[in-house]
C-alpha positions in Angstrom: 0.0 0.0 0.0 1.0 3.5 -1.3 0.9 6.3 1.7 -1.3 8.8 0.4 1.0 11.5 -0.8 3.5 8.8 -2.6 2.9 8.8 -6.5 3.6 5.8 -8.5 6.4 7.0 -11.2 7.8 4.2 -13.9 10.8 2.5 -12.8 14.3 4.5 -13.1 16.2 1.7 -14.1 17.5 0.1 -17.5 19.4 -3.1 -18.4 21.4 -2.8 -20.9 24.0 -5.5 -22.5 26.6 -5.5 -25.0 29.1 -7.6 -26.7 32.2 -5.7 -26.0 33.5 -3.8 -23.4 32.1 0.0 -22.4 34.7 2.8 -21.4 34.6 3.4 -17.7 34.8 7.3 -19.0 30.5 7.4 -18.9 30.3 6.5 -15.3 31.9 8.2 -12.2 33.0 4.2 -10.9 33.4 4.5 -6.8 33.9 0.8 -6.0 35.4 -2.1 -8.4 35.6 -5.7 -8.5 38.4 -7.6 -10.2 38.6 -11.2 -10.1 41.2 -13.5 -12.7 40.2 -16.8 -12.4 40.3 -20.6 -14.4 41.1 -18.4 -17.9 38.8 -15.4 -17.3 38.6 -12.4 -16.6 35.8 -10.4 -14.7 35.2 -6.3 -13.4 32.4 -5.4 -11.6 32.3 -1.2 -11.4 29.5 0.2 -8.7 28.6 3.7 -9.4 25.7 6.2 -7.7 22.4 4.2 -9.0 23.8 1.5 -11.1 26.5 -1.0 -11.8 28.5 -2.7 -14.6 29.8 -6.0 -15.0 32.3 -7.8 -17.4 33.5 -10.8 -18.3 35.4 -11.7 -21.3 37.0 -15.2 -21.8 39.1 -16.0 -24.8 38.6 -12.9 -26.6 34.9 -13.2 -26.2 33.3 -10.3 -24.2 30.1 -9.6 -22.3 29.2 -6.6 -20.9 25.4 -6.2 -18.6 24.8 -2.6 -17.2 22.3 -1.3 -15.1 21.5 2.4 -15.7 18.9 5.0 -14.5 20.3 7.0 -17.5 20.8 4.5 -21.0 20.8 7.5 -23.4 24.3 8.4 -22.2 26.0 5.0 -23.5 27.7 4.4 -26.3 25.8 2.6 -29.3 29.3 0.3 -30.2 28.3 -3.7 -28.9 25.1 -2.4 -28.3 22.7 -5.6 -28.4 19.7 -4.7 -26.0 18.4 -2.5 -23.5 15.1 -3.1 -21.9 13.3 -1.3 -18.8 13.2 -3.2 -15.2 9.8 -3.2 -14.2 8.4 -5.8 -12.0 9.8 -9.2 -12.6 11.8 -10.0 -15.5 14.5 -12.7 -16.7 16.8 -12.4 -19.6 19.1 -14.8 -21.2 21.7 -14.0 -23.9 24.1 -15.8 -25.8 27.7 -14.5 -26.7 29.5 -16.0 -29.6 28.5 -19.1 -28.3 31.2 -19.0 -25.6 29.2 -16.9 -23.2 25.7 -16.8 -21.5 24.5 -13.9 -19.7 21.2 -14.7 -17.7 19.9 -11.6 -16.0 17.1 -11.3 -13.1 15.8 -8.1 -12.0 13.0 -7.8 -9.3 12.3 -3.8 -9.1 9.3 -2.4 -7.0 7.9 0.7 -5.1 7.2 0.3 -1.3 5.8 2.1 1.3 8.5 4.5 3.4 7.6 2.1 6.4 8.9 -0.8 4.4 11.6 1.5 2.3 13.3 1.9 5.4 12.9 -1.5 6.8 14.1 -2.8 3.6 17.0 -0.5 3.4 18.3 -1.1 7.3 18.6 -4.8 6.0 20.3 -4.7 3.0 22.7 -2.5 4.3 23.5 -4.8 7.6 23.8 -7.5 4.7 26.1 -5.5 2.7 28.4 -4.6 6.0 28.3 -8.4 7.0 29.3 -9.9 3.6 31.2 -7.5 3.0 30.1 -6.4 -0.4 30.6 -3.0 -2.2 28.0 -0.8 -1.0 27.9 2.7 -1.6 25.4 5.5 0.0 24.6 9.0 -0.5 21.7 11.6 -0.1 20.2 14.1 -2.6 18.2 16.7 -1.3 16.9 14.8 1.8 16.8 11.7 -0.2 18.3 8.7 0.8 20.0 6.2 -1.8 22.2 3.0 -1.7 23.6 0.6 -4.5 25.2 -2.9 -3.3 27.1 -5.3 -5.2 27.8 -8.9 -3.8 29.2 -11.8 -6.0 30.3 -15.4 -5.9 33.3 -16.4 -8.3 33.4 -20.2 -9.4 36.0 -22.2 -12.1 33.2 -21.8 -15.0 30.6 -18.5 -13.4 30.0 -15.7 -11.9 27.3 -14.6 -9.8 26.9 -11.1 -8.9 23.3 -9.8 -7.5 22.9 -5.7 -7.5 20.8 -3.5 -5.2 20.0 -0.2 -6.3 17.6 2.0 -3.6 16.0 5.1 -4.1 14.4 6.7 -1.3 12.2 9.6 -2.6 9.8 7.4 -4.1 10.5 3.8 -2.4 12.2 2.3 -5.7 14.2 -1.3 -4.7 15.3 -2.5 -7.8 17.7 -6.5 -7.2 19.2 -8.2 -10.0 20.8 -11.1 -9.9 23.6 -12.1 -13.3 25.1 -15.0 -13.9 28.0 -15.0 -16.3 28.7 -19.0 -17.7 31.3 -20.0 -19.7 29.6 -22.1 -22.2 31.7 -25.8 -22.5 33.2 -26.5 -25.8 
């Protein structure tokens, strides 16, 4: 239930993916993951509202972002960019050496359960010790976490973006798989 002076705006948030890597020159990157592992190699960048994750493996690239802003990226490797509202999977195949499969759950909650939901993700981000990054605008509150697994043949990273001014919770969950020859 919406309080009464809450109005319901479309989602902020965009998934985009591309088949090549994107210059970390369009986002203002605050915390990074690098992981070389079993022949690939992986970045994860966490910026203010979004993220962006690669993984390339012999010469084969993948690229997933999440953006509030997609008319700021480049159009090179380009392949798709869709909206994240409500529930939503996504699989794509690269060069058939790569699959991306992409979750996203975003919603808009009460300030009750905005805050409730925040407190929580944030204790999880401290305790796991994920990337997690905060800030306010105006006298809005905002968080984006990123928390990932590393295995000989994946990578599982799941995203959580928070805007408090109008209770948007957007998690995602990618899993990068080396696809067996």
């Amino acid at each position: 239930m919406q309080s009464p002076n809450k109005i319901i705006i479309p989602q902020p948030y965009h998934l985009a993916l591309f088949r090549s890597a994107v210059h970390p020159e369009f986002f203002e990157i605050e915390e990074r993951i690098e992981i070389q592992h079993a022949g690939y190699e992986f970045e994860g960048w966490l910026y203010k509202g979004g993220h962006v994750l690669r993984l390339e493996f012999e010469g084969t690239c993948a690229t997933e972002i999440i953006t509030p802003d997609p008319e700021h990226l480049p159009e090179r490797g380009h392949i798709n960019t869709m909206q994240c509202i409500g529930e939503r999977d996504h699989e794509q195949e690269f060069a058939e050496r790569l699959l991306v499969i992409s979750s996203m759950q975003s919603e808009q909650i009460s300030d009750h359960l905005f805050g409730d939901t925040y407190d929580e993700l944030r204790t999880f981000a401290l305790e796991s010790e994920a990337k997690m990054i905060e800030w306010t605008e105006d006298e809005f509150k905002h968080m984006s976490i990123l928390d990932y697994q590393r295995y000989n043949k994946q990578v599982h990273v799941q995203g959580y973006h928070l805007q408090s001014e109008h209770g948007h919770v957007l998690r995602t969950q990618a899993i990068f798989e080396i696809i067996a020859e």
